[in-house]
C-alpha positions as CSV (number, residue, x, y, z in Angstrom):
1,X,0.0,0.0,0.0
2,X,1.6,3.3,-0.8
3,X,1.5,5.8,2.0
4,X,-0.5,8.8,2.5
5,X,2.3,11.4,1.8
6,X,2.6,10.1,-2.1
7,X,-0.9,10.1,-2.2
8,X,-1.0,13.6,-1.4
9,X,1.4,15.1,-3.0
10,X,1.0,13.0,-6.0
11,X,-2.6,14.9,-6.0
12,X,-0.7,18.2,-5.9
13,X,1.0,17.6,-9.0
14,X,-2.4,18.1,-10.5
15,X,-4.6,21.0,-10.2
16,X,-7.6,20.1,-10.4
17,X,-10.7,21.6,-11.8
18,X,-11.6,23.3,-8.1
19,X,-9.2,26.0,-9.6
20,X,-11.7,29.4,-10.3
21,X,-11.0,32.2,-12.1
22,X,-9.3,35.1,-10.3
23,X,-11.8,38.2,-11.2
24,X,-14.6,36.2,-9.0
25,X,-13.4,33.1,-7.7
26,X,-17.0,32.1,-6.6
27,X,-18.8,32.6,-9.7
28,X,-17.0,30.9,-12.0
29,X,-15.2,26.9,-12.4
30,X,-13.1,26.5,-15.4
31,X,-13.0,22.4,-16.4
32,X,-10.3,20.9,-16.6
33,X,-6.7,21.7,-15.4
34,X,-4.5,24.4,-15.5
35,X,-1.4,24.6,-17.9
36,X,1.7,24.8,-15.8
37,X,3.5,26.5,-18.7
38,X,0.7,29.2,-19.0
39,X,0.7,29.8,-15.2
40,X,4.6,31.0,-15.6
41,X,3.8,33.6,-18.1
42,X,0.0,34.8,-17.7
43,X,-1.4,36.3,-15.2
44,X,-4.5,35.2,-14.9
45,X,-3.6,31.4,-14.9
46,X,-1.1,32.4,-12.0
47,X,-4.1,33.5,-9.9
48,X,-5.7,30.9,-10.7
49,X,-3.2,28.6,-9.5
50,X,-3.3,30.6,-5.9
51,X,-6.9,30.6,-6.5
52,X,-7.0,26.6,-5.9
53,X,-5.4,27.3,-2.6
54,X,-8.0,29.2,-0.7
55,X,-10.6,26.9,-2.4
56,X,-9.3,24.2,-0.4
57,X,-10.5,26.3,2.5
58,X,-14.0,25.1,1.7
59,X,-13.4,21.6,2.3
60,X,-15.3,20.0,5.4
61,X,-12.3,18.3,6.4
62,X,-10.4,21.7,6.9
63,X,-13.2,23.8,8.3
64,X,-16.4,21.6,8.4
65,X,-17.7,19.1,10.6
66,X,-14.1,17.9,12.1
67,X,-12.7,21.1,12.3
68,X,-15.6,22.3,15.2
69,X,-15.0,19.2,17.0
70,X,-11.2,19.3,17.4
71,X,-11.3,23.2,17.9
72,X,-14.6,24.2,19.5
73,X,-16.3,20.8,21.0
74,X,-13.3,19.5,22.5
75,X,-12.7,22.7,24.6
76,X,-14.6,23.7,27.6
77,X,-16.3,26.2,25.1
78,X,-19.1,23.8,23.8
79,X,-20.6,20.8,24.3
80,X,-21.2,17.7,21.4
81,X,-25.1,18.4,21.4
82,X,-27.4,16.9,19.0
83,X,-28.8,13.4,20.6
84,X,-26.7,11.5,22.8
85,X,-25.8,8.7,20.4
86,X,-25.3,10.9,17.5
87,X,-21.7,10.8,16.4
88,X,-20.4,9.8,19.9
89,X,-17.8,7.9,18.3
90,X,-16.3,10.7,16.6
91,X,-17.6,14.0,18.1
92,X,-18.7,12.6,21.4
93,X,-14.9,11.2,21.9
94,X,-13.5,14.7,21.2
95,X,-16.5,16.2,23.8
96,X,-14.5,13.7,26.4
97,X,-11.5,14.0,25.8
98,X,-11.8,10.3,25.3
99,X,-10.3,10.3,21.7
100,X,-7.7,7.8,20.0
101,X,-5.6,7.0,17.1
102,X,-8.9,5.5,15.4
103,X,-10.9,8.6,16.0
104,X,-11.9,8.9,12.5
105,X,-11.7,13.0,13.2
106,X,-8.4,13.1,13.3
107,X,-7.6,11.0,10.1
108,X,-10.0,13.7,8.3
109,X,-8.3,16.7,9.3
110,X,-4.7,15.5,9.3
111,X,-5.6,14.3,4.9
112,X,-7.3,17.6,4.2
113,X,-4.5,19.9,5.6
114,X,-1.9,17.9,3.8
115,X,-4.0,18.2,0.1
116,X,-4.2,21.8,0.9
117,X,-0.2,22.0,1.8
118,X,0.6,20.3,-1.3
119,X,-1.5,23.0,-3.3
120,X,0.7,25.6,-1.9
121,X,3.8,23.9,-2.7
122,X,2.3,23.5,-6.1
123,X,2.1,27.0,-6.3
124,X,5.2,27.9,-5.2
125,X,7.3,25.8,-7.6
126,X,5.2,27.2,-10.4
127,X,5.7,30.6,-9.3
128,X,9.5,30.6,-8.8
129,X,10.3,30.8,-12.7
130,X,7.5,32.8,-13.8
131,X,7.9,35.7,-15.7
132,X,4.6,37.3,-14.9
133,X,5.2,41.1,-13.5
134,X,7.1,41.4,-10.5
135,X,4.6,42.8,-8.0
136,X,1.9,39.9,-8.7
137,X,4.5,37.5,-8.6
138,X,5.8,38.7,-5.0
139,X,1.9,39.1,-4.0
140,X,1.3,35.5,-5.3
141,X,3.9,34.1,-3.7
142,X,3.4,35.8,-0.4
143,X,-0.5,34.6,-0.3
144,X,0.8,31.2,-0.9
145,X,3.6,31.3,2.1
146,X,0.9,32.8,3.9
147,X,-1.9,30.1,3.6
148,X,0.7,27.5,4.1
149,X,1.7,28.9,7.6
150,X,-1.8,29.0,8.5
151,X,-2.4,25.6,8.0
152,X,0.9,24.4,9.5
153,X,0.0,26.2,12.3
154,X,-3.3,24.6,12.7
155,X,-1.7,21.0,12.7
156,X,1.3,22.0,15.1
157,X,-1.2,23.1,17.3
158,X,-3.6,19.8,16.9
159,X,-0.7,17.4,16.2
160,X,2.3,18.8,17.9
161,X,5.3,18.1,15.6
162,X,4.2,16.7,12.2
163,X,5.9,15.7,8.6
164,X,7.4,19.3,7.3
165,X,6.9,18.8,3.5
166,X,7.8,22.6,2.1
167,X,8.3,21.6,-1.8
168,X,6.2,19.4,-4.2
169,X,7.9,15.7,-3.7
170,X,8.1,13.0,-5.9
171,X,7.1,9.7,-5.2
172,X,10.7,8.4,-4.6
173,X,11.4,11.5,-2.4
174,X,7.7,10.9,-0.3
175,X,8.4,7.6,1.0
176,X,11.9,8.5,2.8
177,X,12.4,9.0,6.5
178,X,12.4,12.4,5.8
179,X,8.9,13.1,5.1
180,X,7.4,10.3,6.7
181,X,8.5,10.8,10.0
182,X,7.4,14.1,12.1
183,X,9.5,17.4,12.8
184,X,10.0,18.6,15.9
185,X,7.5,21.8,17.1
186,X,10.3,23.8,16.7
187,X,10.9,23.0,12.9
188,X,7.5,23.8,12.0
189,X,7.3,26.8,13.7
190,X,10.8,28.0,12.0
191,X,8.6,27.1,8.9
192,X,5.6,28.8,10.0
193,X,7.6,32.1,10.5
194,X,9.3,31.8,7.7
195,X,6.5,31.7,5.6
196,X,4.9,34.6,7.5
197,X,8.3,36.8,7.5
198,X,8.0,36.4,3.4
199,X,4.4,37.0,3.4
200,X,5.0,40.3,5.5
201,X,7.3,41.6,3.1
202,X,4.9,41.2,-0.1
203,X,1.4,41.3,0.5
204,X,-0.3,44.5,0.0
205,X,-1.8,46.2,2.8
206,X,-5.5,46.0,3.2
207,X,-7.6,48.4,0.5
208,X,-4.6,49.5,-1.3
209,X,-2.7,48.7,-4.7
210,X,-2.8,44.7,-5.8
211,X,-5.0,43.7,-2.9
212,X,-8.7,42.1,-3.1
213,X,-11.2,41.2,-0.6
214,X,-10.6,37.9,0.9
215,X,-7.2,37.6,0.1
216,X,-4.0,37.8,2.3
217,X,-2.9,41.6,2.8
218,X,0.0,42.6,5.1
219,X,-2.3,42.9,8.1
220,X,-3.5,39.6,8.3
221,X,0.4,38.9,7.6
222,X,0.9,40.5,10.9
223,X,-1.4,39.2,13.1
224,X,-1.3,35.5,12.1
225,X,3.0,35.9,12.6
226,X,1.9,38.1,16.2
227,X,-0.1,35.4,17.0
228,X,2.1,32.5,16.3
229,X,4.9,35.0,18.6
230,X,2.1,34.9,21.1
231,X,2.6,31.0,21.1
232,X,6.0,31.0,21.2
233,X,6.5,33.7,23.9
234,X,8.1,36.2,21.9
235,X,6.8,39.1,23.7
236,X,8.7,41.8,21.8
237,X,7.4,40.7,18.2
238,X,4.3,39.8,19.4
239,X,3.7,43.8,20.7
240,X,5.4,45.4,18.3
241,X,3.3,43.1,15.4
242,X,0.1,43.8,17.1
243,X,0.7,47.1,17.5
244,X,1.2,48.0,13.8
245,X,-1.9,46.7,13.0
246,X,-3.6,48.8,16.0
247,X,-1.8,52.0,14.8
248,X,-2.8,51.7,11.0
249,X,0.9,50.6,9.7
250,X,-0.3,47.9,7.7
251,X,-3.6,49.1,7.1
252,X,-6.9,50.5,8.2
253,X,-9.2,48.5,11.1
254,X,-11.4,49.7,13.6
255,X,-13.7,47.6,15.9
256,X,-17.1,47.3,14.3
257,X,-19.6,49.3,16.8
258,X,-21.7,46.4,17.2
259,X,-20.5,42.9,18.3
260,X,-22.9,40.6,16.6
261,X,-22.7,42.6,13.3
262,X,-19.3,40.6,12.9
263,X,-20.9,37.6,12.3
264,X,-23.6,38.8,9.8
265,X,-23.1,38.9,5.9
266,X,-23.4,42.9,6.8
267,X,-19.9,42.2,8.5
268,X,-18.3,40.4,6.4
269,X,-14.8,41.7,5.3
270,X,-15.5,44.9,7.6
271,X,-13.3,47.2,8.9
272,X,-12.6,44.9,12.1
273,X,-11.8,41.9,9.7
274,X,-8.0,40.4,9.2
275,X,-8.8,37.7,7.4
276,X,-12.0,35.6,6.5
277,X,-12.5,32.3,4.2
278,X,-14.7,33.8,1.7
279,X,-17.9,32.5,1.1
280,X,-20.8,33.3,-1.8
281,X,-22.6,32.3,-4.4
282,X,-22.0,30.5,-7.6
283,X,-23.6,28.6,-10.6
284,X,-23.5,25.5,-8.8
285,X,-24.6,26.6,-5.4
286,X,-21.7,25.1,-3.1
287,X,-18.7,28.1,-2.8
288,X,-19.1,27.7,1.1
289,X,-17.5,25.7,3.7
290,X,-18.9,22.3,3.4
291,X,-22.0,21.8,6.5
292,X,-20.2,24.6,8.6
293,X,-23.4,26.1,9.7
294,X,-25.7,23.5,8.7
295,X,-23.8,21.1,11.4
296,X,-24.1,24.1,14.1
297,X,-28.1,25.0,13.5
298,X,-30.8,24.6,15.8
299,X,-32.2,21.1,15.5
300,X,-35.7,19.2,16.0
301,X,-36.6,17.5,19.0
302,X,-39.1,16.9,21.6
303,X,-42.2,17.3,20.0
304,X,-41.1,18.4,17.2
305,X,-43.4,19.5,14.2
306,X,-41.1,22.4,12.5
307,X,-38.7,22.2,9.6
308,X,-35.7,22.7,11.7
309,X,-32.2,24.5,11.1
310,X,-29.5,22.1,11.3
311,X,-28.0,19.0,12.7
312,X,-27.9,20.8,16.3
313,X,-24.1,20.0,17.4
314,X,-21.5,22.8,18.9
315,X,-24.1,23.5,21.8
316,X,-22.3,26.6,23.4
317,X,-21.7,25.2,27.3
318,X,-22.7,26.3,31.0
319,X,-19.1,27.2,31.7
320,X,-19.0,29.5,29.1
321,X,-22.5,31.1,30.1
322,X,-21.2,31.7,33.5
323,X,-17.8,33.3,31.9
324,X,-20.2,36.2,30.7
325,X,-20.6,39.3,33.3
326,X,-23.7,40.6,33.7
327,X,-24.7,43.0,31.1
328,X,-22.4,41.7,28.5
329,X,-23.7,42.1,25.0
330,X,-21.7,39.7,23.7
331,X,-23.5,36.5,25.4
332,X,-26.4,36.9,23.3
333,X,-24.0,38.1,20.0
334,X,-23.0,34.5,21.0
335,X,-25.3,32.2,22.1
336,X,-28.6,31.0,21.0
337,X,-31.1,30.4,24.0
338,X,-34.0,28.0,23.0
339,X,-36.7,29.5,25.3
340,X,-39.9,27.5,26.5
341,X,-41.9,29.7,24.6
342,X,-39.9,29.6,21.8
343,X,-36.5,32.0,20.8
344,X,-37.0,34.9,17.6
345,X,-33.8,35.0,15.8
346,X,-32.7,38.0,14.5
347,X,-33.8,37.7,11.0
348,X,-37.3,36.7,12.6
349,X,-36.9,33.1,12.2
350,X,-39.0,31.8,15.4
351,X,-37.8,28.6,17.0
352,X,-40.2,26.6,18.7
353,X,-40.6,26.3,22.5
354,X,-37.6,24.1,24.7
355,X,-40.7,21.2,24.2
356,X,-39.5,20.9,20.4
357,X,-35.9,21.4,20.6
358,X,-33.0,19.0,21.1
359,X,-30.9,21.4,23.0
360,X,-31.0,24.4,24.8
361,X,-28.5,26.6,23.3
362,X,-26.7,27.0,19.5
363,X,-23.8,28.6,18.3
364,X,-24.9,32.2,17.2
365,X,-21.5,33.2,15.2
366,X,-22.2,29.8,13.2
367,X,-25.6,31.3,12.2
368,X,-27.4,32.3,8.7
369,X,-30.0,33.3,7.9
370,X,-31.8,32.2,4.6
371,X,-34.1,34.9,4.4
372,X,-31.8,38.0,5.0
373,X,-28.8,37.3,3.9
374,X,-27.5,35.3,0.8
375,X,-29.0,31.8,-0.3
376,X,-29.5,29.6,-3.3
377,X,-31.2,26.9,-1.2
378,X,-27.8,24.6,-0.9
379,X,-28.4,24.3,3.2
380,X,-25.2,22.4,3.4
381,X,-23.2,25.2,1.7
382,X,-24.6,27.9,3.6
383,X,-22.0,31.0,2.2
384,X,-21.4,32.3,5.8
385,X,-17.0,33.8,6.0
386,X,-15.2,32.2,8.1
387,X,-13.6,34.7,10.2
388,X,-10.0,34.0,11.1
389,X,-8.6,37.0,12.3
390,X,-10.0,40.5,13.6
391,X,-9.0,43.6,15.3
392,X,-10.5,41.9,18.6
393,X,-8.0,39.3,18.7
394,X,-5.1,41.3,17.9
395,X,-6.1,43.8,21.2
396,X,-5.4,40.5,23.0
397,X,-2.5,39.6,21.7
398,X,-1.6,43.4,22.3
399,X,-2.7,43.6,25.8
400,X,-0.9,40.2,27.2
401,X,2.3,40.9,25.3
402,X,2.5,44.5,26.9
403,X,2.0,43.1,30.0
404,X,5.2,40.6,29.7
405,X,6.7,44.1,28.7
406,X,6.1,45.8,31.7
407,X,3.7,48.0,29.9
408,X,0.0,48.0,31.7
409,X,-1.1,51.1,30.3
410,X,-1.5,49.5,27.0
411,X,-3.0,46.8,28.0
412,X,-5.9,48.4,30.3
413,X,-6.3,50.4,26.5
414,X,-6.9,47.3,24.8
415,X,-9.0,45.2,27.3
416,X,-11.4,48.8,27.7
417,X,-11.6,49.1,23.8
418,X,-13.7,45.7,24.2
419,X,-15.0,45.9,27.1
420,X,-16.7,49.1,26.1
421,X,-18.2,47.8,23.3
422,X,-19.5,44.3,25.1
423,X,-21.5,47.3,27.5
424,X,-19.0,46.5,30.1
425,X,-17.5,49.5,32.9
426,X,-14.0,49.7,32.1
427,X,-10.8,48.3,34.5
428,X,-8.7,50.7,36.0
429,X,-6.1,48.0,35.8
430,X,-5.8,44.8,34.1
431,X,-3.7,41.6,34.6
432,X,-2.8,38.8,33.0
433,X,-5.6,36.3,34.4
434,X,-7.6,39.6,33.3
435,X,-6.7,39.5,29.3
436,X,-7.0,35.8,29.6
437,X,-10.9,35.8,30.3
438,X,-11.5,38.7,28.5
439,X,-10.3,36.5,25.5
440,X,-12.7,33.8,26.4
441,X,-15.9,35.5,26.0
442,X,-14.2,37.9,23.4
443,X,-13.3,34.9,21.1
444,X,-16.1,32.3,22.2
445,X,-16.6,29.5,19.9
446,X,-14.5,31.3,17.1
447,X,-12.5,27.7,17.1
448,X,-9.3,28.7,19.3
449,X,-10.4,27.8,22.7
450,X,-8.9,24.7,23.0
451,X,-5.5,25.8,22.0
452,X,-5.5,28.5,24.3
453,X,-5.9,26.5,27.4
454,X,-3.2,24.6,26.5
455,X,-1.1,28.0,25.5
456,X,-2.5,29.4,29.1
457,X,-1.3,26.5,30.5
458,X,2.3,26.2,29.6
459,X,2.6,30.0,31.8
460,X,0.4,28.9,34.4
461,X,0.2,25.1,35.4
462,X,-3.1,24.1,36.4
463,X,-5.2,26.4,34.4
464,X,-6.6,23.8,31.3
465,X,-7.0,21.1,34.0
466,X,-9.3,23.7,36.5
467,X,-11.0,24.8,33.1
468,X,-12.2,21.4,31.6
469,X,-12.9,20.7,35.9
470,X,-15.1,23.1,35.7
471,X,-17.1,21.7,32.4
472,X,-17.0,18.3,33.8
473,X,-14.2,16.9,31.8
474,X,-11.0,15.5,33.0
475,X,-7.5,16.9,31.4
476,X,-4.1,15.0,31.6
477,X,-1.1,17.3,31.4
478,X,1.1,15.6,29.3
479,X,-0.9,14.3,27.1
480,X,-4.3,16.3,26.2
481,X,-1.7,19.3,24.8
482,X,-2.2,17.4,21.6
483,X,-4.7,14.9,19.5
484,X,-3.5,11.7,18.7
485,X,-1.8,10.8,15.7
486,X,-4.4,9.7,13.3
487,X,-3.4,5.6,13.2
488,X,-4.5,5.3,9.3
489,X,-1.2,7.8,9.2
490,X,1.0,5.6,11.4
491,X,0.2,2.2,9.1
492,X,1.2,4.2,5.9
493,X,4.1,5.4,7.3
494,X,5.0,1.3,7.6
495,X,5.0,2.5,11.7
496,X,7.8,5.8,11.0
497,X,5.6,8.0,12.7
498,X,5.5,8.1,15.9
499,X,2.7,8.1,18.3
500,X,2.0,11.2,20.8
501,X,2.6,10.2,24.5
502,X,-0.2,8.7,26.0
503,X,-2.3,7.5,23.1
C-alpha cells in the first residue's frame, strides 16, 4: 500500500478543476486543469493557480464538521449536542477527551491539511520561474507562504510536531524518513515564520494597490505571525506586530460598533476583519464551507413538528454562560437560548418552545439566515465567512504581550476598547488572568479555545486542567496538549511515525 504522503502530493502535481478564475473566484469553475507553462507567463492562470489554494478552505475536512469538534467541541467552550448517540464515536470522543488513534476525526483533518499543503507547494514551484510582472508575482507568492503557515499552524497546534513537506515531492522523495516521519515543534514553527516573514514583506496592505477582498494583505500577515509570537512567547514581536496593525501601519481596522454585526453577511470583510474564508454564491450553489453552519443549527426535537435548522451540534456550554458578566452584550451576539416559549432569531426566524428542541442553546457566530442574507437553497453550503482574524484578537495579543513588557497602560487600553463595546465598565487595571478571560468570552466559539488553554497552561500550570474541571471533563497534562496521531497515518508510514505520549 503506498502511503499517505505520495498520495498527497501526488494529487498536488495536478490542479484540479476546483481552480476558479481570479476576477470572482466564486462565480465561476473552469474544467479541466490548468497549464503549468501558461501559469509562468499569464497572469491570470497564475491567480488561478493561488486561487486553488484558498478553495481548499472550503473543504469539510479543513473547516467543516471535524474542524468544530477538534477546535470548538473538545474545549470547555461547547458541548457535542445533538442526541446523545449521535456521532459519539467521533464528536462525542472529542467532547470527552476520550479520543484515540482510530478517532476517525483526526484522520480527516490531518488528509485535508496535507492536500491543501501540497496545493501551496504547487504553487510555489510554479511561481519561482515565472515571468509574470514582479509585484503579482511577489503578492502571489506571499498569499501562498501565507496560507501555508496557516495551515501548518493549525496542525502544530492539533498534532504537535508533524511531517514538514515545504516543496512538491516525488514519489521516490515521499516515501523517505524524511517526510514520513514528524518534525519537531520547533521545525515547524521555524517554517511557520518563515512563511509569515516572506508574506509580511509582499502582501499588500489591506484596501490598497494589488490587494482584493478575501485575500492575504500585510495585516492579516501581521497578526497571524503576532499570533504564532504569542505561542511561542516572543513578547517583543508579538507587541510590536500587534501594534502596527492597531496603529494603522499595515492598514486600516477599527472595531465594528456592534458585536454581533461581525458575524452577519453585513460584516463580512468589515473594517474589524484580518482575514475571512470567503464564502458566496456560484452557478452550482456550493462556494461555502462544506456543512459549517448547517452542522451548528438549531435542530428538532421533543415534540417536534417544525422544519428545523440544522443538525444541532456545537451547543455553546454552562461554563462559558457563566464566563459572561452581567450585562455583557456579547453572550447573546454569542449564544442562542432556546426558550420554553420559543426563541425569535434575529432575521425573525421563530424557534419553537424548549418542548421541540433538542438542545438548549446553539452557536450564534455559526448562524445564517436564509431569508436575509444570501442563499440559493444549498443548506449544506450555507456562504457564511469564516472569520480567522479581527481587530479583537489582535487587542489581546496586544494587551498580554505588553504586560510581559512591563507595559500595563497599554493593555488596560486594549481590554477597555472591548470591554466598552460588550456594554461592560472599564478596568482601572488589568492583569494577565484579566486578558485571559477577556479573550474567552471575546473569542467564544470562534474555534481557538482549546489551544488556548493549553497555551495558558504552559505560563500557568493548572489552568486547562481547573478549566475542563469546571465543564465536567478531565484533562491530563502531558498528554491532552495534543490529539492523537491519526493511526491510518501511522500504518502508511509502515510505523515511521510516531505516536504522541499517552495515546
Amino acid at each position: 500500500m503506498k502511503n499517505i504522503l505520495i498520495k498527497i502530493m501526488s494529487a498536488g502535481l495536478v490542479l484540479s478543476a476546483l481552480l476558479m478564475a481570479c476576477n470572482n473566484y466564486l462565480d465561476v469553475k473552469p474544467q479541466g486543469q490548468i497549464d503549468e507553462d501558461a501559469a509562468t507567463r499569464d497572469p491570470e492562470a497564475a491567480q488561478n493557480l493561488v486561487t486553488g489554494i484558498y478553495n481548499n478552505l472550503w473543504l469539510g475536512n479543513i473547516h467543516g464538521f471535524p474542524f468544530i469538534g477538534i477546535t470548538n467541541i473538545a474545549s470547555d467552550d461547547a458541548d457535542k449536542g445533538s442526541n446523545p448517540d449521535d456521532a459519539a464515536t467521533t464528536q462525542g470522543a472529542l467532547d470527552n477527551l476520550t479520543m484515540n488513534a482510530s478517532t476517525s476525526t483526526l484522520n480527516d483533518i490531518w488528509s485535508g491539511y496535507y492536500q491543501a499543503i501540497a496545493r501551496a507547494n504547487k504553487a510555489l514551484q510554479v511561481l519561482e520561474p515565472a515571468t509574470i510582472d514582479g509585484e503579482l508575482k511577489a503578492r502571489l507568492q506571499g498569499e501562498s507562504h501565507f496560507l501555508r503557515a496557516y495551515l501548518y499552524f493549525n496542525l502544530v497546534r492539533m498534532f504537535g510536531g508533524v511531517p514538514k513537506v515545504d516543496k512538491v515531492l516525488t514519489p521516490q522523495e515521499a516515501a523517505t524518513d524524511q517526510y514520513q516521519t514528524r518534525a519537531g515543534r520547533d521545525t515547524i514553527y521555524q517554517l511557520i515564520t518563515a512563511d509569515l516573514e516572506f508574506a509580511l514583506a509582499n502582501l499588500p496592505v489591506k484596501g490598497g494597490e494589488g490587494s482584493q477582498a478575501g485575500k492575504a494583505t500585510k495585516g492579516a500577515a501581521a497578526a497571524l505571525l503576532a499570533k504564532v509570537s504569542l505561542y511561542r512567547q516572543n513578547w517583543q514581536r508579538a507587541y510590536s506586530l500587534s501594534d502596527s496593525i492597531i496603529t494603522g501601519k499595515v492598514g486600516s481596522y477599527a472595531l465594528l460598533p456592534n458585536y454581533a454585526d461581525i458575524w452577519r453577511e453585513t460584516g463580512k470583510n468589515g473594517a474589524e476583519s484580518i482575514f475571512e474564508v470567503q464564502t458566496g454564491i456560484n452557478a452550482s450553489c456550493d462556494a461555502a464551507i462544506d456543512v459549517y453552519s448547517v452542522c451548528q443549527g438549531p435542530r428538532a426535537g421533543g415534540k417536534r413538528g417544525w422544519a428545523d435548522l440544522g443538525w444541532g451540534f456545537d451547543n455553546p456550554s454552562l461554563s462559558l454562560l457563566n464566563a459572561y458578566e452581567a450585562g455583557d452584550k456579547r453572550r447573546d451576539a454569542t449564544i442562542i437560548f432556546i426558550n420554553p416559549g420559543g426563541t425569535v432569531l434575529w432575521d425573525g426566524f421563530r424557534v419553537p418552545g424548549r418542548d421541540s428542541v433538542e438542545n438548549d442553546r446553539y452557536n450564534y457566530k455559526a448562524y445564517h439566515s436564509r431569508t436575509r442574507e444570501q442563499y440559493c437553497g444549498n443548506a449544506d453550503r450555507l456562504p457564511k465567512n469564516l472569520r480567522i482574524l479581527r481587530l479583537g484578537e489582535v487587542l489581546l495579543i496586544h494587551a498580554e504581550a505588553a504586560l510581559a513588557l512591563s507595559n500595563p497602560g497599554a493593555a488596560v487600553t486594549d481590554i477597555n476598547a472591548l470591554r466598552t463595546r460588550a456594554g461592560l465598565a472599564a478596568k482601572g487595571t488589568v492583569t494577565r488572568e484579566d486578558v485571559w478571560k477577556e479573550r474567552r468570552v471575546e473569542m467564544a466559539m470562534e474555534h481557538d479555545r482549546f489551544f488556548e488553554l493549553v497555551r495558558e497552561d504552559a505560563l500557568a500550570p493548572g489552568t486547562a486542567a481547573a478549566a475542563f474541571q469546571a465543564h465536567g471533563k478531565t484533562y491530563v497534562r502531558g498528554r491532552n496538549e495534543v490529539f492523537p496521531i491519526p493511526a491510518t497515518q501511522i500504518q502508511f508510514s509502515q510505523g515511521r511515525l510516531s505516536q504522541n505520549p499517552g495515546y
